[in-house]
N, C-alpha and C positions, 0 to 999 in steps of 0.2 A: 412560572418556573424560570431564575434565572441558570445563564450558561457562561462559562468562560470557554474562550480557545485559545490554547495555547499552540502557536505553530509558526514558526518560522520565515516563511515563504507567502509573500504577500496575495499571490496570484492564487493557492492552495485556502488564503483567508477569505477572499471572494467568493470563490466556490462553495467551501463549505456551509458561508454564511448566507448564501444565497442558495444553498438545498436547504438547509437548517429550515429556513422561513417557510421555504416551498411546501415543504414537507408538516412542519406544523408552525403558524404563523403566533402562537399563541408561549411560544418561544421567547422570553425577552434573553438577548446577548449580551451581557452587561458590561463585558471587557475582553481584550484580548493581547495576551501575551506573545512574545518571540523567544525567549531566552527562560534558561532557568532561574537566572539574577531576579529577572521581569516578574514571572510567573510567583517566586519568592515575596518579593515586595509586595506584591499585589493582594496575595492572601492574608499578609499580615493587615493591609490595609483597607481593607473590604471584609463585609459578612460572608460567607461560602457559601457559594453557588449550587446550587440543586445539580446540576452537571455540568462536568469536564470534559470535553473535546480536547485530548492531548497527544500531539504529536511526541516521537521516541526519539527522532534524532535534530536534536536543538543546535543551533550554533556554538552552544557554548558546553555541548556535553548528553548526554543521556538522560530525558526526564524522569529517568528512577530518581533521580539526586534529589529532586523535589519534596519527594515523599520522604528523606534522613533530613531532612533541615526543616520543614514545616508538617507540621499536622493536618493531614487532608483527609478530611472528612466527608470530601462531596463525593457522590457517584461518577467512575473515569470509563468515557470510553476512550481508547487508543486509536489514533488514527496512523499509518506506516506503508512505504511503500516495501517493508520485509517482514516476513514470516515468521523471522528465526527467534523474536523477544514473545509469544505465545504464553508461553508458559512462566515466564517474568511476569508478562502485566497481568497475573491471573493474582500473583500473589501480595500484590496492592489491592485499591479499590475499585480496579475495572470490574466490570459486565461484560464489554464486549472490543473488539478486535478487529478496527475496519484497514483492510488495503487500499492504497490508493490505486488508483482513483477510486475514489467513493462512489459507489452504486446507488440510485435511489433506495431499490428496494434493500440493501442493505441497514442503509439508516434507517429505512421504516420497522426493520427487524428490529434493531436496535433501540431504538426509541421504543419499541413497544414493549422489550425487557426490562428498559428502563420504569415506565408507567406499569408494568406488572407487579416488578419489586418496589415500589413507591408505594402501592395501595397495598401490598402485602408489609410492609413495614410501619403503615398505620395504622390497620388491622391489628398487628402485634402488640403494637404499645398502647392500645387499647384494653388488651388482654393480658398484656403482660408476658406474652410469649417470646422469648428472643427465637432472631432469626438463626437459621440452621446454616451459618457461613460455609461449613465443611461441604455440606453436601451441596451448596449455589457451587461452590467452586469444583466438586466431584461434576456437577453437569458442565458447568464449561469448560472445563479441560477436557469431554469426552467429545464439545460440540467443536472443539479444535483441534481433533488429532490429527497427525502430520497427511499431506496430500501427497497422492501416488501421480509424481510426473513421467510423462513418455519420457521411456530409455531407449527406444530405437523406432525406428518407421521402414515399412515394408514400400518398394518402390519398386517401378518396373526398368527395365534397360534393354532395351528391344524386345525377345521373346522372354527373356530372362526376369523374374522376381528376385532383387535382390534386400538382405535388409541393414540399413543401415545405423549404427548406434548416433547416439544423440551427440555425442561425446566430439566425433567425427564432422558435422556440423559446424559449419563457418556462420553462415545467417541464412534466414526464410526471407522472402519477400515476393510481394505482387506483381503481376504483369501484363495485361491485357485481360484483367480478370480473374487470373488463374495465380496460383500458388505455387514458389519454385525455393528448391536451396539448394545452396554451394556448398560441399565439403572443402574441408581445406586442401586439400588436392585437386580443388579446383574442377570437380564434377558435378553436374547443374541435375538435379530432379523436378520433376514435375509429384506435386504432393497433394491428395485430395481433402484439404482442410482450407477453412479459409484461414486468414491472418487471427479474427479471433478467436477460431478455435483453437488455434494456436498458442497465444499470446497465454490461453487456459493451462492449455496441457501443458508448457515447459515450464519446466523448474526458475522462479525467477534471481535464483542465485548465478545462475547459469546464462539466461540470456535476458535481454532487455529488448525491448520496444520502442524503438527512437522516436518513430511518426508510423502515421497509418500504414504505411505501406514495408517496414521493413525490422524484423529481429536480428538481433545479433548477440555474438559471443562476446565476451572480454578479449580472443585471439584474434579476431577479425579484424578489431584496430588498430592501425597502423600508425594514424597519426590525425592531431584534434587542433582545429583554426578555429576561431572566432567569425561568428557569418552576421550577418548585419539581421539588422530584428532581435538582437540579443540570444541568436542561435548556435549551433557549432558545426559544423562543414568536418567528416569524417573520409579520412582514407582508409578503406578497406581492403583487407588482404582473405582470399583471391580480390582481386579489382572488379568493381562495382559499376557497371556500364551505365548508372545514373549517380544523379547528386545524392549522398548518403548525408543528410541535415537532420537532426537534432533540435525537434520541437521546441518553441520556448519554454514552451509549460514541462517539457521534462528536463528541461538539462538539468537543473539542482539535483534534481532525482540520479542523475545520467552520472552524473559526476561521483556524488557520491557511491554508487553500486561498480563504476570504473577504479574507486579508490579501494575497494572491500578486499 
């Protein structure tokens, strides 16, 4: 089985490509794209790949544009650190619909819808049955209906339970083990979640994940420096009694969902 990946971010091409292997080594990768221009040329010039690894937001644009300029014939899955194109990539040739970061057992899901619809589609043309596209895609539209994020958290303040909306919420973060956040008023909770259960429950349009230890809003940011390591050194509003840094591996990510 070959594969293409189309993606962007070199450090995102590693990973993938080294779950890909992990996962099933029997995997040939035969190329890999950045751009839509890339991903274009490529298919004209090459036979098409049993499967797509395709990231949604390209340097140069939206990899829908891919599928109006070339005929894509391979099986896609979509890889994305957003939620919101779902129901887009149901209506090309995806299967399936991975967040980043990519979870092992996600891709084992997926690779194994992949190899379910592959042996039912040689089955077919054996028989001469075509496949029931309407209803592959009535199942995965049903396996992605939208996720129900916390809209408030119940917290205590002395004897008092009070509950706070999400909305209200400056950032989460760790602290001596423990789990705390700051409303923008500058009010600190103690919150019985850890980071990633956290990181689950909230809505990712809303808040982002910089490094292990710390969520935050779009409001939160005050201001973004360049940090050595090819990271970014954030001022947070309320002010952040630690360094507020911006993983390598996410800033592309960071940036993009700060630009949204």
């Amino acid at each position: 089985m070959n594969v293409l990946i189309v993606e962007d971010e070199d450090l995102a091409v590693r990973k993938l490509r080294k779950l890909v292997q992990e996962v099933d080594p029997t995997l040939d990768i035969a190329g890999v794209t950045a751009s839509i221009e890339d991903t274009v040329d490529w298919m004209n010039q090459h036979p098409a790949p049993d499967l797509i690894f395709m990231d949604i937001e390209l340097a140069d644009g939206q990899s829908f544009e891919i599928f109006e300029r070339v005929d894509v014939r391979s099986t896609v899955i979509f890889t994305t650190s957003y939620d919101e194109y779902a129901l887009q990539a149901f209506k090309v040739n995806s299967i399936d619909y991975l967040l980043k970061p990519i979870q092992r057992e996600d891709l084992q899901r997926s690779l194994k819808k992949f190899y379910d619809l592959h042996g039912r589609n040689q089955a077919q043309e054996a028989t001469n049955q075509p496949l029931n596209l309407d209803k592959l895609l009535r199942e995965l539209q049903l396996q992605q209906q939208p996720k129900e994020y916390r809209k408030r958290f119940l917290v205590r303040q002395g004897q008092r339970l009070l509950s706070i909306e999400t909305g209200d919420i400056s950032y989460f973060y760790t602290d001596e083990r423990f789990s705390f956040f700051r409303t923008h008023n500058n009010q600190k909770f103690l919150v019985d979640y850890t980071l990633d259960e956290l990181a689950d429950a909230l809505d990712p349009a809303q808040f982002f994940r910089i490094n292990r230890g710390l969520i935050l809003t779009h409001r939160a940011v005050e201001q973004m420096q360049p940090y050595f390591g090819n990271r970014l050194a954030l001022t947070l509003r309320p002010a952040f009694e630690k360094e507020a840094i911006v993983s390598r591996e996410k800033v592309s990510d960071f940036k993009k969902w700060m630009g949204k």
